[in-house]
N, C-alpha and C positions, 0 to 999 in steps of 0.2 A: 225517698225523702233526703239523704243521703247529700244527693246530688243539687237540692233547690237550699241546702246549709250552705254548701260551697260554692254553690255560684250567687247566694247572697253576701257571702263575704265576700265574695273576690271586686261584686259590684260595690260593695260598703269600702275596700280595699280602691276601688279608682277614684269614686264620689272624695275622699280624701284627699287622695294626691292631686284630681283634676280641681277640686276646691280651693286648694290653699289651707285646708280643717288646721294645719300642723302649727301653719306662719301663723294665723288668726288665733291660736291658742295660744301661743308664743309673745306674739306682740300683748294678749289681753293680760297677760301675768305681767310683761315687763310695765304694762299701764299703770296696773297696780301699784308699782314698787316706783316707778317716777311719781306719782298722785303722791304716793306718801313722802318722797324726798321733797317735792316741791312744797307740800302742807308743811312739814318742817324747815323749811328754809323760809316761808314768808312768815310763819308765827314765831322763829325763833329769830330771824335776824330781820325781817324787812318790815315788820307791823314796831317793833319796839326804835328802827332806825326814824319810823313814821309818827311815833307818838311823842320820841325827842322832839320832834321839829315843830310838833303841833304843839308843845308843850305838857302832852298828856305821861303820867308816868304809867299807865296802866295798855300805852301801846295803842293800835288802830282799834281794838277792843271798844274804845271808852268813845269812838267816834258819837255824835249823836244831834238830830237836827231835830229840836222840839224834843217830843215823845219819843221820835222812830230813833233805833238802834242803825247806825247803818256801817258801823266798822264792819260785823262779820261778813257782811254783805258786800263791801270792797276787797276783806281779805280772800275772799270765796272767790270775785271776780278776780283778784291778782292772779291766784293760783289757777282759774280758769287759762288765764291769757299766757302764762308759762310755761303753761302745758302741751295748749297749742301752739303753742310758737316750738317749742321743742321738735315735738311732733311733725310737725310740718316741714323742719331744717332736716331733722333725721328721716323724713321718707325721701325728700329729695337729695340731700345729700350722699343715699344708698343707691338712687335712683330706680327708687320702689316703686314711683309713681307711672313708671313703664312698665311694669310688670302685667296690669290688670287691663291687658289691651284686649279687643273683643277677638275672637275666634276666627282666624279667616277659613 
């Protein structure tokens, strides 16, 4: 039995590295910590730069067309499109996006 321990590590041990498990864990924490800068940088400086203009003092918050709420729903999207725009300069800009080329 011994023997089927270490040779399921060794395969858990390739699955890893031939995976990318390390990059994919890596990049999903640094997601995390950009999601959060970005949430902070549109609620603290780009919803309040947007509610000046709109004349609101309570920021993209107070957005609203009828009944519907639809600032958090733009701040959500802002932060959406920051994100990805991020994202997508920094995989190409590493040129990660060659990395995940098929097997020859």
């Amino acid at each position: 039995m011994p023997g089927a321990v270490s040779g399921g590590l060794a395969g858990f041990m390739q699955f890893i590295r031939e995976q990318g498990v390390v990059g994919l864990a890596t990049g999903f924490i640094l997601g995390g910590a950009v999601s959060k800068t970005v949430t902070a940088l549109v609620n603290d400086i780009v919803n309040p730069l947007i509610g000046m203009v709109l004349g609101s003092t309570e920021g993209l918050k107070a957005m609203k067309v009828g009944p519907i709420m639809l600032g958090d729903f733009v701040s959500v999207t802002i932060d959406f499109v920051i994100i990805a725009a991020v994202v997508y300069f920094v995989v190409k800009g590493l040129g990660l996006d060659k990395l995940d080329k098929a097997k020859a």
